[in-house]
C-alpha positions in Angstrom: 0.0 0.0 0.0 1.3 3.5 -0.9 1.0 6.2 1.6 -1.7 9.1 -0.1 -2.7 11.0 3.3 -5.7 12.9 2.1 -8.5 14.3 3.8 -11.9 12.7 3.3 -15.8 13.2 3.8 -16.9 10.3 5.9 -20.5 9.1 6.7 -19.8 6.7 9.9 -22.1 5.9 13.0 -20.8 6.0 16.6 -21.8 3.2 19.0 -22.8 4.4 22.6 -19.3 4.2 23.7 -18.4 6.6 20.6 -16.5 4.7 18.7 -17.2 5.3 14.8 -17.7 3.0 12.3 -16.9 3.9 9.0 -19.7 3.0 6.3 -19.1 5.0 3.2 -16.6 8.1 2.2 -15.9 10.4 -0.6 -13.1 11.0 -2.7 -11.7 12.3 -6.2 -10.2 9.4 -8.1 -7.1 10.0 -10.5 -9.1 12.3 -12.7 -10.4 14.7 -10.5 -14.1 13.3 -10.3 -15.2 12.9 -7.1 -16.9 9.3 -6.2 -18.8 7.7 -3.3 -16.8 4.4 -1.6 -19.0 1.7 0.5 -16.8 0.2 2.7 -17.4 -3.6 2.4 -15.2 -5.0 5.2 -13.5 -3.9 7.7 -10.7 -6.0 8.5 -8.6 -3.9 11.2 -9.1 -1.9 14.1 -7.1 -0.6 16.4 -6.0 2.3 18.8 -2.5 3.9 17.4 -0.7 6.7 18.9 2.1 8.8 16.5 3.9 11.5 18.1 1.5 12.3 20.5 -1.4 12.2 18.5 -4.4 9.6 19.0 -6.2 8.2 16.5 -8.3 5.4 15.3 -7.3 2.9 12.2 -9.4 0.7 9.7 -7.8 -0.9 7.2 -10.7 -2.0 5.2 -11.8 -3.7 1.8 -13.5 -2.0 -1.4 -14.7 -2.8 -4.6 -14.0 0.4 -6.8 -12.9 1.2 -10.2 -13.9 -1.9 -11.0 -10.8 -3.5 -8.2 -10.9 -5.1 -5.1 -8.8 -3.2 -2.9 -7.3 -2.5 0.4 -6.8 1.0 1.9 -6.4 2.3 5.4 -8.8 5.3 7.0 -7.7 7.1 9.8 -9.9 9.1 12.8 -8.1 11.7 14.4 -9.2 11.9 17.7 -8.1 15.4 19.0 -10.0 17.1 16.0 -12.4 14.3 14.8 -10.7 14.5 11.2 -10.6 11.4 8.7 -7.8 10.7 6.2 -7.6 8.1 3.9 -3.7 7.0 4.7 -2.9 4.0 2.6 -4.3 2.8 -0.4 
């Protein structure tokens, strides 16, 4: 997976506890359009800290562009941000 880092518009619902759960995003593919990801699966969770900043990561499973495909989302705690890190 190749490390992208871009910020994302995320639809996700939070459990009573609060932790999200991603269900669908937005992004612009290689030509600028924008398109509308379902996450399929979520194969990863976990709690990761990086100099001194908490946050939340999926790696997860798509079907788009016509490709199955792995990608990691991040949730930034401190400013409830969401990046799509790896794809």
């Amino acid at each position: 997976m190749k490390i992208i880092s871009k910020p994302i518009d995320m639809i996700a619902s939070f459990n009573e506890e609060g932790t999200p759960r991603p269900l669908k995003f937005r992004m612009k593919n290689s030509e600028q359009v924008s398109i509308v990801i379902k996450i399929d699966r979520i194969l990863l969770y976990e709690k990761q800290k990086k100099a001194g900043i908490e946050s939340l990561v999926f790696r997860c499973q798509s079907c788009f562009e016509n490709i199955e495909r792995l990608y990691e989302l991040r949730y930034t705690l401190s400013d409830c941000k969401w990046v799509l890190y790896k794809i």
